[in-house]
N, C-alpha and C positions, 0 to 999 in steps of 0.2 A: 231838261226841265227849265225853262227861260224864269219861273220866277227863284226859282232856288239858284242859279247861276247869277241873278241880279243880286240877290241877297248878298253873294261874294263879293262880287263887283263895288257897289254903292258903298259909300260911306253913312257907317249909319246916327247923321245928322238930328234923330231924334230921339236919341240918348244922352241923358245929362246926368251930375252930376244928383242932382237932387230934381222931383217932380214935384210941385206945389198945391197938385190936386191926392195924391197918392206916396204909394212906397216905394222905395228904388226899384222892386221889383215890378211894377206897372206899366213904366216907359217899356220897359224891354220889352212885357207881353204884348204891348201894343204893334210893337216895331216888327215880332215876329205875324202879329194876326195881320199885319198890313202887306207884310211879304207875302204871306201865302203860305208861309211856313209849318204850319198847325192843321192844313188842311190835308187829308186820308192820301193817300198814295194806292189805292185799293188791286189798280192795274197791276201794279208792279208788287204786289203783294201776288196777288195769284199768280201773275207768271213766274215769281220765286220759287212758290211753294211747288208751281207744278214740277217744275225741273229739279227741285229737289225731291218729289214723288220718283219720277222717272227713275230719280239718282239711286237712289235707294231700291228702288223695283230691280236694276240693272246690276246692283250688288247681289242684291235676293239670284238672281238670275246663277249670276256667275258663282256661289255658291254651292249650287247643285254641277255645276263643270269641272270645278276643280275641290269640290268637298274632299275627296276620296284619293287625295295627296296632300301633301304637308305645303302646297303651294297657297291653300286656302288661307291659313295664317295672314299671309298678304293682304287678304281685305277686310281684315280687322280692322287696321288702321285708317281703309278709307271709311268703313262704316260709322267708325267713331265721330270722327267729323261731320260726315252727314245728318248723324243722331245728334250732335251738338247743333247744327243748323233749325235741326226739327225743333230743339228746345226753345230756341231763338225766338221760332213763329211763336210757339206757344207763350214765351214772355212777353211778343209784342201785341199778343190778342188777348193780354188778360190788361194790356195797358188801352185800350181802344185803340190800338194805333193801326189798325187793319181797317175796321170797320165800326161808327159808331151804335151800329145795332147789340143790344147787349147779348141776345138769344144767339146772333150767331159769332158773335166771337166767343162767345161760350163752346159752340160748338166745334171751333177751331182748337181751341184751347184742349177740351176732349180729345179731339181726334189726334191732335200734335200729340200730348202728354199722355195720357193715360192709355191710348191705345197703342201709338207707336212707338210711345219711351217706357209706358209704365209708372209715370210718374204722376201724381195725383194733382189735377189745376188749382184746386178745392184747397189745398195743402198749399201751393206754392203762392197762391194770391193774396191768400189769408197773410200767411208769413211775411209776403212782399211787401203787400201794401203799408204792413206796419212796418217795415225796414224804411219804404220812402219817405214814410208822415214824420218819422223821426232819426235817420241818419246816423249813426255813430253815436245814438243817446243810451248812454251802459242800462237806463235802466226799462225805457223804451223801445230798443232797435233788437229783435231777438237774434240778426246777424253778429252783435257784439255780444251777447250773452254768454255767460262761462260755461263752458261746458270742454268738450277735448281740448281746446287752446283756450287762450284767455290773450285779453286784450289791453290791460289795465294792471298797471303794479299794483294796484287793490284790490283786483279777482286774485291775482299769485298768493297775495300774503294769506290767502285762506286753503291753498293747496297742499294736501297732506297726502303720504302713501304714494303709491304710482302715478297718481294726478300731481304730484309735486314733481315727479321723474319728467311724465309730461311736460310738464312747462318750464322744468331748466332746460331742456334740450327741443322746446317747440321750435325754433328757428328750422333748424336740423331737419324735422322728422313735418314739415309744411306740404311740401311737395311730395313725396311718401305717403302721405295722408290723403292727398285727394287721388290719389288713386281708386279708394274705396267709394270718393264720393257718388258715383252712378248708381252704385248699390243701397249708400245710405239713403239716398235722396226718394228709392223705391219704399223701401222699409218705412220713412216716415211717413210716405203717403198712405199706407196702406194703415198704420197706427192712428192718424188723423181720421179715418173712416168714423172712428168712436166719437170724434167732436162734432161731426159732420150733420146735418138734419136727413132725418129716414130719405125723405124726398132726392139730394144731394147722393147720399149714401147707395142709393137705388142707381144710380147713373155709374156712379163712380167706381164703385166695388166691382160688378162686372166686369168693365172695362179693364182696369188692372189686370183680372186675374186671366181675361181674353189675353190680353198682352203675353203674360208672364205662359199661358200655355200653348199661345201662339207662338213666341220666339223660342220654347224648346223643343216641340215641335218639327221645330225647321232647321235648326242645329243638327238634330235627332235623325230626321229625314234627309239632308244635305249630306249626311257625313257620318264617319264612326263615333263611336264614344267618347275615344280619348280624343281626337280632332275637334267632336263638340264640347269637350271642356275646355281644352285648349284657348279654341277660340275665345269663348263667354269671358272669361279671365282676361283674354286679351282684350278685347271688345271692351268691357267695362270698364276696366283700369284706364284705358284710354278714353275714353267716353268724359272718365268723370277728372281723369288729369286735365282735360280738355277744358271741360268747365269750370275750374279749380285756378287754370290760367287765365280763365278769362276775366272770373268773379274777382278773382284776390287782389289785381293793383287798386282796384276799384275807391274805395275806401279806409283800407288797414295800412295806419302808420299817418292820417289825417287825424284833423284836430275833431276833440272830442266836448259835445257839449256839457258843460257845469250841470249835474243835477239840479241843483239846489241855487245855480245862478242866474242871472238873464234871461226870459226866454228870447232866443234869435228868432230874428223877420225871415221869412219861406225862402230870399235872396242869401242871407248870410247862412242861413241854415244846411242851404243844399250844395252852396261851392263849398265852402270852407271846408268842409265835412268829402267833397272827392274829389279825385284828380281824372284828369283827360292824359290819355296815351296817344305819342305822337305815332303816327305814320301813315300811310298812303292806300290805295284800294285794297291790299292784300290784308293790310290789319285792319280795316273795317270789315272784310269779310271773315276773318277769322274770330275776331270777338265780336259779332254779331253788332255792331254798331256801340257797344257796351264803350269804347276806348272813349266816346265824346261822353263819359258816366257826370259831368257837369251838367249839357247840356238834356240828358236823359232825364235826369232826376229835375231840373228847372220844369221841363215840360214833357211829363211822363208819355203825354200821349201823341207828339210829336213822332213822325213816320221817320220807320229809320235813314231811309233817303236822304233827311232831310236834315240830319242832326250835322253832316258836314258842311251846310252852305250856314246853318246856325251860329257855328262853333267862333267865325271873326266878329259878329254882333254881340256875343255875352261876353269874349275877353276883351273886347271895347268897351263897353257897358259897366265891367267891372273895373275896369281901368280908370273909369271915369267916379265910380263912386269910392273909388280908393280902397278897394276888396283886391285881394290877394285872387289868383285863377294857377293854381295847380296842373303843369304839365308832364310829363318826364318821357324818357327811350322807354318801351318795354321792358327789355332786358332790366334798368337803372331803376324801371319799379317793382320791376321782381324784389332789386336790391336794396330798397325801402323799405319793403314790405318784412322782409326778412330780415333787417337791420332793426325794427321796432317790434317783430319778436321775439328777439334775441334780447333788448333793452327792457322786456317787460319781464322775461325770466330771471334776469340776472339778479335778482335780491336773493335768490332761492339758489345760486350758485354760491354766492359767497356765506353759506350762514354755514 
């Protein structure tokens, strides 16, 4: 794509330090609308999705071959991932980054989540959207809200009983935990159905439960019983560890905004608040372009294509208004992440 490889290339000369018509964050949106940067990638979204249709067809397939041996276990592990891809589309079509039609990235959004994950869009947009408008805000972002982990040695000092067990040892039990996430992530979808308007509710509720009596079905029919429980177990745990790696360097163990102080400009708001994961084509296709979660969160609706020719224009940009840009290994943000979990329990170790 010649303007996204320009993007790399160019020195980008019309970034400063300060803009005199606007906000730090202005120049930049300008410099990426001049790239080209902002613009739909549509092509390369369907041919994505196709071959992830295929991918998945071709699991289904090979299900039914070797269901009826313990060989099948085996493509747990690839289905997980492919189900983590599926999620992917569905997070970039609730962001317009497919297509600016709303009706049919709706329908993507559908077909991706509710019908081939089970997971409700209705649910995840709602959620989302207020995670991005407010980032790491305790009392705004319902990603930081107290609830199994806590994020804040403020949520801790209120944890009594097993919830205090929880969080002296959430470091520990982080990775353990999302294991379950592909399952929680159903449940609350199908819980949200009650927030939802009839109209929504009429689409949505269906679809799930097509899902959920589609894939045991197939389980069912594939394979024996124990083999189909085997799998699901398998299947999910990894599904949702899956997503659990990709979500969690994202933001946890970034700086948290003052309720009660400042409010930060959309620029200070959205770096400060997350970090970018360094590495090469395999970690952009493994966490679904999430690793540039700087650049995702500046321009939500930015084509995931496109968030790597981005990524040298806003750590310039920031460089230049003397803003901090957040990078680290994978691995080294695991160990972040889990370094400021263990820092936020430990009042509740030592009393």
């Amino acid at each position: 794509m010649p303007q996204a490889a320009a993007a790399v290339a160019e020195r980008p000369t019309d970034v400063t330090a300060r803009h005199t018509s606007g906000s730090d964050f202005a120049p930049l949106l300008r410099t990426m609308k001049a790239r080209g940067l902002l613009d739909r990638r549509t092509g390369w979204y369907v041919r994505s999705m196709v071959v992830n249709a295929v991918a998945l067809g071709a699991v289904c397939a090979g299900l039914f071959a070797v269901g009826h041996t313990w060989w099948v276990l085996l493509l747990a592990p690839v289905l997980s991932v492919l189900c983590a891809r599926t999620a992917f589309f569905g997070h970039d079509a609730g962001h317009s980054q497919i297509t600016g039609n709303r009706a049919v990235a709706r329908l993507i959004g559908l077909f991706h989540g509710n019908l081939l994950l089970g997971m409700s869009v209705g649910w995840w947009n709602d959620k989302h959207n207020r995670h991005h408008a407010n980032p790491n805000h305790i009392d705004k972002d319902p990603d930081v809200a107290a609830d199994i982990l806590v994020f804040t040695a403020k949520q801790a000092r209120f944890r009594v009983g097993f919830r205090s067990w929880l969080t002296r040892n959430q470091a520990w039990l982080f990775f353990p935990l999302t294991l379950l996430q592909g399952i929680a992530m159903k449940v609350y979808g199908f819980r949200d159905l009650r927030r939802q308007t009839p109209r929504e509710r009429a689409v949505e509720g269906p679809l799930l439960v097509v899902h959920l009596v589609g894939y045991v079905t197939l389980l069912l029919t594939a394979m024996p019983l124990g083999h189909a429980i085997a799998f699901a177990a398998l299947h999910q745990a990894l599904f949702g560890l899956h997503l659990g790696m990709a979500f969690a360097p994202n933001h946890k163990g970034m700086e948290m905004p003052d309720p009660d102080g400042e409010r930060w400009g959309h620029l200070k708001r959205q770096v400060l608040t997350s970090r970018n994961i360094r590495g090469g084509a395999l970690t952009d296709w493994l966490l679904g372009g999430l690793n540039y979660q700087i650049e995702h969160h500046l321009f939500p609706s930015m084509p995931r294509p496109h968030l790597r020719a981005a990524q040298p224009l806003v750590r310039a940009h920031c460089h230049a208004v003397g803003m901090s840009y957040a990078e680290a290994g994978l691995v080294d943000s695991y160990r972040q992440v889990l370094r400021h979990m263990h820092e936020v329990g430990e009042p509740l170790r030592v009393e």
